[in-house]
ZADO-52846 format. One record per residue (C-alpha): residue number from 1; y, z, x. Coordinates in steps of 0.25 Angstrom, whole numbers, plus 5000, padded with zeros to 4 digits. Example, Ala and Ser with C-alpha at 12.3 -4.5 7.8 and 13.67 -1.06 7.14 Angstrom:
BEGIN
<node num="1" y="4982" z="5031" x="5049"/>
<node num="2" y="4996" z="5029" x="5055"/>
This chain:
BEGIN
<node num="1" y="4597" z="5664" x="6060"/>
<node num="2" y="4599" z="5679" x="6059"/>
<node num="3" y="4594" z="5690" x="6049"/>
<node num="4" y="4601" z="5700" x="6041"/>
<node num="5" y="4595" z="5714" x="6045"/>
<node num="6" y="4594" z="5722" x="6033"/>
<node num="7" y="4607" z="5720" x="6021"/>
<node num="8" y="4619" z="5727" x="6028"/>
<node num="9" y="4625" z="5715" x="6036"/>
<node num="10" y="4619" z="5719" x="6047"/>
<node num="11" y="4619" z="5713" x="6062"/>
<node num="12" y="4608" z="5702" x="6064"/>
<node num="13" y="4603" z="5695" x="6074"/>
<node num="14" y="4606" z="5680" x="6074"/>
<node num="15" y="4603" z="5667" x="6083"/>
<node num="16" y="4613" z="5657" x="6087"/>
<node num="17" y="4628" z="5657" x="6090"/>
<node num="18" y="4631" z="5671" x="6084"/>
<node num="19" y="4621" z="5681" x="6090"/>
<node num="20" y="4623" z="5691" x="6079"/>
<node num="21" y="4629" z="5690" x="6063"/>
<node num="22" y="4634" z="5700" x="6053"/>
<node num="23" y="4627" z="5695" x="6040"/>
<node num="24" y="4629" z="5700" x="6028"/>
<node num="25" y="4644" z="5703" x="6033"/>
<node num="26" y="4657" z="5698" x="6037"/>
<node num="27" y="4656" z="5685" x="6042"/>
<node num="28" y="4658" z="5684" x="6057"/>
<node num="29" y="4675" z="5680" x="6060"/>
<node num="30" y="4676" z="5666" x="6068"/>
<node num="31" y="4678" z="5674" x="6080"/>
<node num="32" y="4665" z="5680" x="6080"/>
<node num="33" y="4659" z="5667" x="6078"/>
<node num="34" y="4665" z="5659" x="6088"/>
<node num="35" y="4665" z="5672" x="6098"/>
<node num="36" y="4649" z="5671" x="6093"/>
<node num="37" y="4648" z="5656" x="6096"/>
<node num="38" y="4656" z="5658" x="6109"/>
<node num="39" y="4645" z="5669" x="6114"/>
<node num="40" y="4636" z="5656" x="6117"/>
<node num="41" y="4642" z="5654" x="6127"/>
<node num="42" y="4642" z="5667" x="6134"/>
<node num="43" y="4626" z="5666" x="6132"/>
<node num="44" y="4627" z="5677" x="6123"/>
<node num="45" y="4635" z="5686" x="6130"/>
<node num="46" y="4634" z="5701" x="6128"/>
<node num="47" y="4646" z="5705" x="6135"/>
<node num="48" y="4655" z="5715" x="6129"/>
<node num="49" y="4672" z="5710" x="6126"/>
<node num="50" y="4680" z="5717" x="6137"/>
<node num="51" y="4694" z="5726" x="6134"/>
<node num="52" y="4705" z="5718" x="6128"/>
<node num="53" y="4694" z="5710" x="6122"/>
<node num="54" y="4685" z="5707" x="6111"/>
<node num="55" y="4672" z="5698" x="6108"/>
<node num="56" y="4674" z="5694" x="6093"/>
<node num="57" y="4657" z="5695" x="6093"/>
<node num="58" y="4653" z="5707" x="6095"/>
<node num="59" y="4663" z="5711" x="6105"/>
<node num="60" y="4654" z="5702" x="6115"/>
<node num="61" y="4660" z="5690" x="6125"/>
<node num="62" y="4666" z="5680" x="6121"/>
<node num="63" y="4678" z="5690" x="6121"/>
<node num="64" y="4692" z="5688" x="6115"/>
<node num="65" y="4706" z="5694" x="6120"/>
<node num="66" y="4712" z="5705" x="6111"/>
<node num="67" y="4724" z="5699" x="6104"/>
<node num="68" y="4737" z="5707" x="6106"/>
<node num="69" y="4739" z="5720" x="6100"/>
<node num="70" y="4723" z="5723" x="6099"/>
<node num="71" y="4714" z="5728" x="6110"/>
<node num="72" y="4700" z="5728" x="6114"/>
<node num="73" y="4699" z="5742" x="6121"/>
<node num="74" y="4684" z="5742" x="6121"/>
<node num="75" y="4674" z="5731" x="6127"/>
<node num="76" y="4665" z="5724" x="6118"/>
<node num="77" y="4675" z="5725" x="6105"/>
<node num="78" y="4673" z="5714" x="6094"/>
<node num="79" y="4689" z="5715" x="6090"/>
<node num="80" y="4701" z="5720" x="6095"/>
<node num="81" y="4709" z="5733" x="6090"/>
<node num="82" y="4724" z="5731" x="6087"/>
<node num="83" y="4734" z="5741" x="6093"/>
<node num="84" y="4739" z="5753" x="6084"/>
<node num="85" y="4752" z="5753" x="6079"/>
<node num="86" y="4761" z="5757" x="6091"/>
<node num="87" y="4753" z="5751" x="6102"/>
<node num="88" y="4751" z="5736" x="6107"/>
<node num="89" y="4746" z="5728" x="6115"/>
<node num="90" y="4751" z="5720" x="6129"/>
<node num="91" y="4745" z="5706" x="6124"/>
<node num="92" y="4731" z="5702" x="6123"/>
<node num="93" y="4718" z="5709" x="6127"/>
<node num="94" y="4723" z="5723" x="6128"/>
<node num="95" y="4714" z="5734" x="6129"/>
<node num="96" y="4723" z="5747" x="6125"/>
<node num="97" y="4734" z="5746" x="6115"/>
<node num="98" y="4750" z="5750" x="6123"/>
<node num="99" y="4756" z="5761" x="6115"/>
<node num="100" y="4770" z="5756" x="6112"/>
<node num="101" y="4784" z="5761" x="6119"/>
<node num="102" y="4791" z="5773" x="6112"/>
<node num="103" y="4798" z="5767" x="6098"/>
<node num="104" y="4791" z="5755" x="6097"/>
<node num="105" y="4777" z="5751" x="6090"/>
<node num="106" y="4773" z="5741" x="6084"/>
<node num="107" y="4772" z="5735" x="6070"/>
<node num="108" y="4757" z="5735" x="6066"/>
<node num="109" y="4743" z="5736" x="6074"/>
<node num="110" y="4740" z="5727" x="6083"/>
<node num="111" y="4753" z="5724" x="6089"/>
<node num="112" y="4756" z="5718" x="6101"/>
<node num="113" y="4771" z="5724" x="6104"/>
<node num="114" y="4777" z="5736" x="6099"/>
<node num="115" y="4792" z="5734" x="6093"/>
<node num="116" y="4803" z="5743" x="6088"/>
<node num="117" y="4807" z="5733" x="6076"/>
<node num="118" y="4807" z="5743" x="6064"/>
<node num="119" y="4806" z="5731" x="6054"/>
<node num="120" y="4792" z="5730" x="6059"/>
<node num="121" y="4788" z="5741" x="6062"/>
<node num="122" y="4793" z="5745" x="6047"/>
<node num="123" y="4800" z="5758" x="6052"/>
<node num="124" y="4813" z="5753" x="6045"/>
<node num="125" y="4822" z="5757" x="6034"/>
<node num="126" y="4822" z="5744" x="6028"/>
<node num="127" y="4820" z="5744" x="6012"/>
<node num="128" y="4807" z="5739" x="6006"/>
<node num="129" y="4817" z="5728" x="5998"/>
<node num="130" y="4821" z="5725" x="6012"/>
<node num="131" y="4819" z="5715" x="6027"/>
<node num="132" y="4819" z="5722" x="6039"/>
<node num="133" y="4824" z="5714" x="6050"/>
<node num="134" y="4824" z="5719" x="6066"/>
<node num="135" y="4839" z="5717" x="6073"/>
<node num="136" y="4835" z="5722" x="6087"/>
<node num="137" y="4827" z="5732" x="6097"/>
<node num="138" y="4825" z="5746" x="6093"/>
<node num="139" y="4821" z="5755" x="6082"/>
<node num="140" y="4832" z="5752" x="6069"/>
<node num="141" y="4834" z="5739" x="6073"/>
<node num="142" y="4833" z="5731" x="6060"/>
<node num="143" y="4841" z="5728" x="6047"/>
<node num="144" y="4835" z="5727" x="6031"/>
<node num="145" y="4840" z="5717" x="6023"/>
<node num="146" y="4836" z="5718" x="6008"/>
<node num="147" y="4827" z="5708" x="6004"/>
<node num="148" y="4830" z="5696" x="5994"/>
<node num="149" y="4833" z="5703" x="5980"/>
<node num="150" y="4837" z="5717" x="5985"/>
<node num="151" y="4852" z="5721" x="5990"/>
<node num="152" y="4854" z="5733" x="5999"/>
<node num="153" y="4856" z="5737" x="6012"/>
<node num="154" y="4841" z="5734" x="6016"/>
<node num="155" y="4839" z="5749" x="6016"/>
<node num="156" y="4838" z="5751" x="6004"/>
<node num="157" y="4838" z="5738" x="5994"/>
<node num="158" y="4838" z="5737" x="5976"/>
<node num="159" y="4836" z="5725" x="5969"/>
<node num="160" y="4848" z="5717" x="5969"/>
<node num="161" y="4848" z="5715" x="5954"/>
<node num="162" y="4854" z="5701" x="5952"/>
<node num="163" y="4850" z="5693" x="5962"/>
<node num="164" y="4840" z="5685" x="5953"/>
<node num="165" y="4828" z="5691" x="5962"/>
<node num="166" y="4819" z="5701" x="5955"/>
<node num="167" y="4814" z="5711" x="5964"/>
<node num="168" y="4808" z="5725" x="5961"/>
<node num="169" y="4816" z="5735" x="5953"/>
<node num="170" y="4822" z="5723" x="5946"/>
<node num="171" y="4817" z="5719" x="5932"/>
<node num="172" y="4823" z="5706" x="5932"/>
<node num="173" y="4834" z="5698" x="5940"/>
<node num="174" y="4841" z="5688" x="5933"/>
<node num="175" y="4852" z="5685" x="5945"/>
<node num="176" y="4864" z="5693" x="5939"/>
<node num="177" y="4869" z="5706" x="5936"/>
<node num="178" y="4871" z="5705" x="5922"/>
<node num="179" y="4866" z="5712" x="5911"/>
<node num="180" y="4862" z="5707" x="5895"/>
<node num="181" y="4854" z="5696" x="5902"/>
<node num="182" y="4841" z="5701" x="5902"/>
<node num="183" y="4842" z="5707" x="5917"/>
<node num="184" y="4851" z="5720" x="5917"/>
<node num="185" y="4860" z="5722" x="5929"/>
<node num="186" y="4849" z="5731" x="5936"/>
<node num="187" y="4840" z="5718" x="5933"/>
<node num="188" y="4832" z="5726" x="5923"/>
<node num="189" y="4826" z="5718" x="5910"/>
<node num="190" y="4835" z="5720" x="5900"/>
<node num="191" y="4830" z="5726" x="5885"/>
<node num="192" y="4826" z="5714" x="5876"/>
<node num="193" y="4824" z="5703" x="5887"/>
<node num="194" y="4813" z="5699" x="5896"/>
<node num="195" y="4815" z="5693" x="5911"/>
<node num="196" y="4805" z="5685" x="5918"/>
<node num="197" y="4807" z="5681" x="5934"/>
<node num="198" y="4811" z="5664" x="5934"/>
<node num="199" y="4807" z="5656" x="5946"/>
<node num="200" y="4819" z="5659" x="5955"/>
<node num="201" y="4818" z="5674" x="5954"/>
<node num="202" y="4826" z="5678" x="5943"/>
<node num="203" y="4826" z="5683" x="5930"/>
<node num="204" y="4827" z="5675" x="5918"/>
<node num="205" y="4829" z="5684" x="5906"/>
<node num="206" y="4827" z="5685" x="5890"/>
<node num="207" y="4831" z="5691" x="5880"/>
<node num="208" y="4819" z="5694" x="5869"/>
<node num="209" y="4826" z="5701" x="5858"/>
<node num="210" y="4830" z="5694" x="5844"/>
<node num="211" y="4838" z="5682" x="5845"/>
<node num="212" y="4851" z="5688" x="5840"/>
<node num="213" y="4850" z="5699" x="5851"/>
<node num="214" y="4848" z="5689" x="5861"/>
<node num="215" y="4859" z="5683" x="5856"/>
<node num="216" y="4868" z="5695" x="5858"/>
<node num="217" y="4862" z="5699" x="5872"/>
<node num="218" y="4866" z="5685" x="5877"/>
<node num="219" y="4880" z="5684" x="5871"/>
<node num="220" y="4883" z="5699" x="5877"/>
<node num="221" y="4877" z="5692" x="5892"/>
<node num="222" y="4886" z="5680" x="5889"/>
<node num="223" y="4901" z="5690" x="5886"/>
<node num="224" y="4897" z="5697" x="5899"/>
<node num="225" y="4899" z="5682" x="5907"/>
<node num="226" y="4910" z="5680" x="5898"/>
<node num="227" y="4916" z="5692" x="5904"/>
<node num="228" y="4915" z="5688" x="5919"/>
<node num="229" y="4917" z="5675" x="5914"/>
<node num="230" y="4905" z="5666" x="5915"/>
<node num="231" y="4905" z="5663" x="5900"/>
<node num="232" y="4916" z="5660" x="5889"/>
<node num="233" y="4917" z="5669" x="5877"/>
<node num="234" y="4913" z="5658" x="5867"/>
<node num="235" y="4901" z="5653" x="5875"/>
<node num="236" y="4895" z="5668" x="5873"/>
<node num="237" y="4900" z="5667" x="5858"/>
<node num="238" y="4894" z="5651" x="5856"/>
<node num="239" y="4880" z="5656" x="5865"/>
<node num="240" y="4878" z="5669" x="5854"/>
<node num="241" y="4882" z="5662" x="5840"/>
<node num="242" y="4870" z="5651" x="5845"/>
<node num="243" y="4861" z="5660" x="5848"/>
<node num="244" y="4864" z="5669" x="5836"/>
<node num="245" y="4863" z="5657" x="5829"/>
<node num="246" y="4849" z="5654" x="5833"/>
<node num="247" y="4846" z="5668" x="5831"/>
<node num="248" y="4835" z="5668" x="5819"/>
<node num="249" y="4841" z="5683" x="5818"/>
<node num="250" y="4853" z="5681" x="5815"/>
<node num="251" y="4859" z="5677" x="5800"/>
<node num="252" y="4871" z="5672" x="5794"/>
<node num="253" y="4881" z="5680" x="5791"/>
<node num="254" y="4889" z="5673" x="5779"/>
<node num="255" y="4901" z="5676" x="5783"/>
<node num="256" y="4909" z="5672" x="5791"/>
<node num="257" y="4902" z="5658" x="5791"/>
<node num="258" y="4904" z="5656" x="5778"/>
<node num="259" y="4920" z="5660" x="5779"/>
<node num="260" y="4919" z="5649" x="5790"/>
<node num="261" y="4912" z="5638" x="5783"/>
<node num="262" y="4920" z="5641" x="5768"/>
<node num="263" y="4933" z="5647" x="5773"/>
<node num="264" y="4946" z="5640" x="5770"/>
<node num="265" y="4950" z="5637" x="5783"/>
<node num="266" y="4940" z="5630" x="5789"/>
<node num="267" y="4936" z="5636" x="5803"/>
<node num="268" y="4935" z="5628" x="5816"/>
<node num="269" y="4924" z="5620" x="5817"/>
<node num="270" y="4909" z="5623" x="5824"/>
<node num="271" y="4908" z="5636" x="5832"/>
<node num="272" y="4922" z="5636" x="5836"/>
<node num="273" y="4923" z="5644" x="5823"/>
<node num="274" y="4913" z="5656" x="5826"/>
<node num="275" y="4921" z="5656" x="5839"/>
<node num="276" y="4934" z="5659" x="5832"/>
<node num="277" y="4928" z="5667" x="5822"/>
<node num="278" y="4920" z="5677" x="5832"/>
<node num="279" y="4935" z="5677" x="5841"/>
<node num="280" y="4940" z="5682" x="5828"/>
<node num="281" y="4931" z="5692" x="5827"/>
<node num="282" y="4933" z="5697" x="5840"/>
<node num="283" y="4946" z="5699" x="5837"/>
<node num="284" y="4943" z="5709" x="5825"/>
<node num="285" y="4943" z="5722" x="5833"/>
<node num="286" y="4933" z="5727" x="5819"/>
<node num="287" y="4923" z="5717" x="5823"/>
<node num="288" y="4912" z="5721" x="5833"/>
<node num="289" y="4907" z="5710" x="5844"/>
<node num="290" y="4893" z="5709" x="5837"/>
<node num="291" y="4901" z="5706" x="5825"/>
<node num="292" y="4909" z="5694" x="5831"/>
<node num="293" y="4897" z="5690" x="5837"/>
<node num="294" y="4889" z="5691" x="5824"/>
<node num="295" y="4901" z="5684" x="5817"/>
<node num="296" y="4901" z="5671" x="5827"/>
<node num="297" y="4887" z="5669" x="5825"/>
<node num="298" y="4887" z="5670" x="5810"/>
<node num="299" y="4899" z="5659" x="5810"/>
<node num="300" y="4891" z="5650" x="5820"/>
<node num="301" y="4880" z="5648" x="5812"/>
<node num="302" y="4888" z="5646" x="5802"/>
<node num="303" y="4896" z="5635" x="5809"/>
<node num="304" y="4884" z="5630" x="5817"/>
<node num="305" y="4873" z="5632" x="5806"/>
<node num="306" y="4880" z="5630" x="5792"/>
């Protein structure tokens, strides 16, 4: 076996298939083993790697072809050396790196061809939010395309608030452009609610103020889909005299539920009532919304809660 010559990792002399070992190192690569094993076979032999070649072990025989884009320019090396950006290589085994024609180079070290696609060699104007795609030869010869979750001209791209994607600069993304929902129409978290990210990417938003607040911040969402018409008026008035109801905040006014549970005329029966009650209201050009609003859901729990 061999033996370590003093505690630096030092070179040592060793018997069998690998002539010499780096103990107390980096392990030997498997090419270095097997160009060791190898060596048997050439009765130890001591010759130098030529150009455009390399010897894994010590840069001595057996010797290995330098792989495209690298070069052996000295005799006797143990690795190749890959080409600078802006030069190549002719295929394998090359001893000088080939500088490239004018305007073109190539993408990194090591390179085999030179090119003049600007995507890869990351000279265009594309956006950071954005794909570069090459469309021919020659320099600006490639289109950007905004990446999924951004809308621009690939130039220059911002968040495409509304999407449903949550992408940076946006706080939250709940798939529409409406406000009072948690998520603002710039896709900002909206005062008194809290967004977390659901397992298709969106936002899922909610509201953690007091009950009757939430109450009015849902009712207000609902009479802006009333308004494009993806709601009916008294589904927004049914949705907030529940939730008012359920609200622990929120206290009986006696009246007018008790006008509507002693009056003389004895009102239509169930919630029908509060909705002809807060249409009424409406009417009244000296009542304010809240009020109407404050109205229906005293008269529903009365009618609903007696």
């Amino acid at each position: 076996g061999g033996t370590a010559s003093g505690g630096g990792g030092a070179l040592a002399p060793h018997v069998g298939v690998i002539r010499m070992a780096r103990l107390m190192g980096s392990a030997l690569s498997t090419e270095q083993v097997v160009a060791g094993a190898r060596r048997r076979l050439l009765d130890g032999s001591s010759r130098q790697c030529p150009l455009g070649r390399f010897g894994p072990y010590e840069g001595l025989e057996p010797c290995l072809e330098c792989a495209s884009g690298s070069v052996a320019p000295e005799r006797g090396l143990e690795r190749c050396e890959p080409c600078s950006i802006g030069f190549f290589t002719e295929g394998r085994g090359a001893t000088d790196c080939l500088l490239c024609p004018p305007g073109m180079t190539t993408a990194s070290e090591g390179s085999d061809e030179c090119t003049a696609d600007d995507c890869a060699l990351g000279t265009h104007s594309c956006a950071a939010e954005a794909a570069c795609v090459d469309t021919g030869v020659g320099p600006e010869s490639y289109m950007c395309s905004c990446n999924v979750g951004y809308e621009g001209d690939g130039m220059m791209c911002v968040p495409a608030c509304g999407d449903g994607i949550v992408v940076d600069g946006e706080e939250c993304d709940d798939g529409n452009g409406r406000a009072g929902d948690g998520c603002s129409r710039t896709c900002q978290v909206e005062p008194d609610f809290a967004c977390r990210q659901t397992a298709d990417g969106a936002s899922d938003c909610e509201c953690l103020a007091s009950a009757a607040s939430c109450c009015s911040k849902a009712h207000a969402l609902c009479r802006q889909l009333v308004e494009i018409g993806e709601r009916e008026h008294l589904d927004c008035l049914s949705e907030y005299g529940g939730c008012l109801a359920a609200a622990e905040e929120v206290t009986r006014m006696p009246s007018p539920d008790v006008q509507l549970r002693q009056g003389s005329t004895p009102p239509p029966p169930g919630s029908a009532a509060c909705n002809a009650l807060h249409e009424a209201c409406q009417m009244d050009r000296m009542k304010s919304g809240p009020q109407c609003l404050n109205l229906y859901s005293a008269c529903l729990k009365a009618v609903v809660y007696p």
